[in-house]
N, C-alpha and C positions, 0 to 999 in steps of 0.2 A: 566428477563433474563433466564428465567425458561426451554425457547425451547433449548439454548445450554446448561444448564446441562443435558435437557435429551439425548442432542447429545454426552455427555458426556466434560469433560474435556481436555484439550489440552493431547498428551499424554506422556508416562513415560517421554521421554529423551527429548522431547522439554519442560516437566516441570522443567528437570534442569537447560534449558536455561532461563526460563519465572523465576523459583526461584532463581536460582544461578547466571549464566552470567548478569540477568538482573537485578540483583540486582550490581554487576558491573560496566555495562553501565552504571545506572542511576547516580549513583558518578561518572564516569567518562564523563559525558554528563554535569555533573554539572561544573566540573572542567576544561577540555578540550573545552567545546562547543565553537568552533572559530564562530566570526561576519559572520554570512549569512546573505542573503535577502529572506526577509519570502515570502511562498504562496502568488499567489494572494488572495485576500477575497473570502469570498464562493456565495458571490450575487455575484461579479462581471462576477466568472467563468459560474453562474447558468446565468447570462444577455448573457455573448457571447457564451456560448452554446446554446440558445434558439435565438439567432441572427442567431448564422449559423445550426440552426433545423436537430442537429445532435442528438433529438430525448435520450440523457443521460440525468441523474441528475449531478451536480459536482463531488459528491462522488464516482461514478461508472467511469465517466470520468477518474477522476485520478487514481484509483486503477485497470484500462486499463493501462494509460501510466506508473503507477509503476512497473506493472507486466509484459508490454512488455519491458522498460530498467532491471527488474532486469531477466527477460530470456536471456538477451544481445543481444537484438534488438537494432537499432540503434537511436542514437538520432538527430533525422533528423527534419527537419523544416516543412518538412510533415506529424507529428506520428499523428495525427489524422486520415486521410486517412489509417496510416499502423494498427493502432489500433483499428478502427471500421473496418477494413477490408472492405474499401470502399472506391477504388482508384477516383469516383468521385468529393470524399470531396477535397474543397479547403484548401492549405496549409495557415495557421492565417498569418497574415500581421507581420512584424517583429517588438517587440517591444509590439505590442498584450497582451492581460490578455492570452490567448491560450499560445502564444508564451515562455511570462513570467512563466505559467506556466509549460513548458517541463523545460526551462532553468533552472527555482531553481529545479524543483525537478530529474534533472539530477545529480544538482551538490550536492544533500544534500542527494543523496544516496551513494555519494564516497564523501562525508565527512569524518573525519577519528574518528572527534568527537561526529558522531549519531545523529547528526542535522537532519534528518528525520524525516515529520511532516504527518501526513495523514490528509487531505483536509475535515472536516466532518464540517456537521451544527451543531451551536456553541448554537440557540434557537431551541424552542419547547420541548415537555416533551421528558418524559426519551423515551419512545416504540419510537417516532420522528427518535433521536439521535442516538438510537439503529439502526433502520432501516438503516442510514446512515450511518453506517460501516458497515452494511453486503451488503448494495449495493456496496460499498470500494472493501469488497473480491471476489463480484463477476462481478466485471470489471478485480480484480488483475488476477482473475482465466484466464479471457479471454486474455488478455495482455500476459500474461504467459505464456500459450499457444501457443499462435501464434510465439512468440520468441523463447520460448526454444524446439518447439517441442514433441513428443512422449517419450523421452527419456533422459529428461533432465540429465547432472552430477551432481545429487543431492547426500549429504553425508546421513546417516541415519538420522542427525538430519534434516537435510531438506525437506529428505521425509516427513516424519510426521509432519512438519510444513505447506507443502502443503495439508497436508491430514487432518490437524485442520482448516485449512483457507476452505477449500472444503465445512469441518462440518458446517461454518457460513455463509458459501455463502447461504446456502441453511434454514437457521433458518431464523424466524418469531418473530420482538417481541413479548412481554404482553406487556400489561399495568402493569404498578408498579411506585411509587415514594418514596420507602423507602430507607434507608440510604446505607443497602446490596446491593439494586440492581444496586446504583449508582457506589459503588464502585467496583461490579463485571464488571458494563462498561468499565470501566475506567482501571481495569486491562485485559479485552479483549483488548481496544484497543492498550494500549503497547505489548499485545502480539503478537498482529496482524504489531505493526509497528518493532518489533524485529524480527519476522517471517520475513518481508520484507527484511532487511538489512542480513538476514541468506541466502536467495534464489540467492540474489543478489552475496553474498560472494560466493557463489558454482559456479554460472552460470557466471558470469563476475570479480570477484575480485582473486579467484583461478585461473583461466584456465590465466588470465594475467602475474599473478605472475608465474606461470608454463613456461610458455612464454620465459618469461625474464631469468629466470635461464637456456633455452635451447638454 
């Protein structure tokens, strides 16, 4: 995990969310977490995305449609098409491992209890694994983009949450299997799915509630 220390660490005021808030969520994720229906499997996604040779891994796949619903892009039956930016893709049949996939991870990004999962391979060694969440950010990057535009309403702490996700999209595992590097994984990857559910709050859960009081 050596390429994002030297990208550095997430920065100040998203480490208060990644030490403090999230230290919050996780007891209340423990407590709150309402019955969802999980992700599809990560073979299953990796089988019908190579069925419909839309050319992604799973993990990049969804960290597109995460980052174009948390831009507040639409969730539409089509997001494949709107997320590869390539209105020739056909929209997945309804019902779909594709399909299945918009639908949970629609609904477990406006969970209230942080039931947000990121889609990552679950075998292979640690540099594998690794590899599979910074493909995550740099699908989240593109999805996010495409949604929220040049100018997204990000608050300070969002900034800098897209601007650590940025830092990973672009790192490289090592090889390592020591007990440190598993667990600097493993807290990237909450930081990366509390980053999610932070983007998400700015670009679609704020401007709603703004909404509604107007």
């Amino acid at each position: 995990m050596s390429e994002f220390r030297h990208g550095g660490r997430p920065t100040t005021s998203v480490r208060r969310v990644l030490d403090g808030t999230l230290a919050d969520l996780s007891v209340l994720r423990l407590r709150l977490r309402s019955p969802m229906a999980d992700l599809p499997l990560y073979d299953d996604v990796d089988q019908a995305a190579r069925q419909g040779a839309l050319g992604t891994d799973p993990s990049e796949l969804h960290g597109a449609l995460s980052g174009w619903l948390a831009g507040g892009g639409a969730d539409a039956a089509d997001w494949i098409a709107r997320v590869l930016a390539d209105p020739q893709l056909p929209s997945p049949a309804a019902g779909s491992t594709l399909d299945e996939l918009r639908r949970v991870t629609a609904a477990q990004l406006e969970d209230r209890s942080f039931g947000f999962e990121l889609l990552l391979p679950v075998e292979g060694d640690l540099a594998e694994r690794a590899e599979g969440l910074f493909a995550w950010c740099r699908g989240f990057l593109g999805g996010f983009g495409l949604a929220a535009g040049a100018e997204p309403p990000l608050s300070e702490e969002g900034g800098e949450a897209l601007q650590d996700m940025a830092r990973l999209a672009q790192a490289s595992p090592e090889s390592g299997e020591d007990e440190d590097d598993e667990d600097a994984l493993a807290e990237i990857e909450e930081f990366v799915r509390v980053a999610a559910l932070l983007l998400h709050g700015d670009c679609v859960m704020g401007p709603r509630h703004r909404q509604r009081l107007n």
